[in-house]
C-alpha positions as CSV (number, residue, x, y, z in Angstrom):
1,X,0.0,0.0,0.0
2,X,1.1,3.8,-1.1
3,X,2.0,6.3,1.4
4,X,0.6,9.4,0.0
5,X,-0.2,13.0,1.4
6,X,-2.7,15.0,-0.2
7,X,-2.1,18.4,-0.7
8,X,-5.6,21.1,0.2
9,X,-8.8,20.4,1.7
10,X,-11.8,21.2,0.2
11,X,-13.9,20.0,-3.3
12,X,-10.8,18.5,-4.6
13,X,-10.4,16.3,-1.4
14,X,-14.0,15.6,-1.4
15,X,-13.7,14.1,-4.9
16,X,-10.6,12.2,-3.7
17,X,-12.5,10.5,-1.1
18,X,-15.1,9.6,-3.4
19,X,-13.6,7.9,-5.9
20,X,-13.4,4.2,-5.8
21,X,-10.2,3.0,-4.8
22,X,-9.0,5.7,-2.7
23,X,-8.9,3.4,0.0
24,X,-6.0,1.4,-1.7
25,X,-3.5,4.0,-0.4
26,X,-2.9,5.2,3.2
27,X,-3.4,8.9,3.9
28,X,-0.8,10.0,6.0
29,X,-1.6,13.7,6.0
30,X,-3.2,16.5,4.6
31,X,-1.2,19.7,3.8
32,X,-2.8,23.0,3.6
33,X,-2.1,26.5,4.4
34,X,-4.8,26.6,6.9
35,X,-3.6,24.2,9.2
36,X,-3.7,26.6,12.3
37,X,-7.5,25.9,11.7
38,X,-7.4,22.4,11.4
39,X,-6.0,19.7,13.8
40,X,-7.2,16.5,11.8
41,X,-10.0,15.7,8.7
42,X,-11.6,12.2,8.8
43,X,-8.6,11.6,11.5
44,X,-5.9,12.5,9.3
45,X,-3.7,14.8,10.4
46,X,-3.7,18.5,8.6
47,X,0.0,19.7,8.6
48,X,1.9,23.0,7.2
49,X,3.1,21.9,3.7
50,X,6.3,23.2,4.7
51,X,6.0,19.8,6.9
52,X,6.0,18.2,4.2
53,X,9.8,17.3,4.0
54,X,9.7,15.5,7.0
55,X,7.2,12.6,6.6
56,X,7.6,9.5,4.7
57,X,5.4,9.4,1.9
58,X,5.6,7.6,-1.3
59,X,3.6,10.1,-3.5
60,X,1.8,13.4,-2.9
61,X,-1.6,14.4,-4.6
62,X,-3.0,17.5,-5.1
63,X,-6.6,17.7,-4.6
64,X,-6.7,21.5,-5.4
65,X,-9.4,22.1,-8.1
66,X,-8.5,25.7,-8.5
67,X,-5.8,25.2,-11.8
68,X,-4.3,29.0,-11.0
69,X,-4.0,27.8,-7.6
70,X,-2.8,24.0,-8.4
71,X,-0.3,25.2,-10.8
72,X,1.0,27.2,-8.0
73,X,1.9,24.3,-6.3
74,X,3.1,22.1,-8.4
């Protein structure tokens, strides 16, 4: 099973938990910019994306509908 992080909450992680076959990979945590706000979604944890550089993952997904925004972060 995948490590992944996904990167934003919102629509785009809504879809992402919708889709069949999300549950083949283990969510390890959330990053957003908002994290202040947010301690855990669905009992993942919401981190800082700078955070990002210090957990294991194996992929990250952005689940950021917003292309301007998406493109951003890529």
């Amino acid at each position: 099973m995948y490590r992944v992080a996904l990167w934003g909450i919102g629509k785009g992680y809504d879809l992402f938990t919708s889709l069949h076959g999300h549950e083949m990979v283990e969510v390890v945590a959330i990053a957003d910019r908002r994290s202040a706000y947010y301690e855990k979604v669905d009992g993942i944890p919401v981190i800082n994306p700078n955070e990002l550089a210090d957990i294991e993952i194996d992929y990250l997904i952005v689940t950021i509908i917003d292309e301007c925004i998406c493109e951003k972060v890529i």
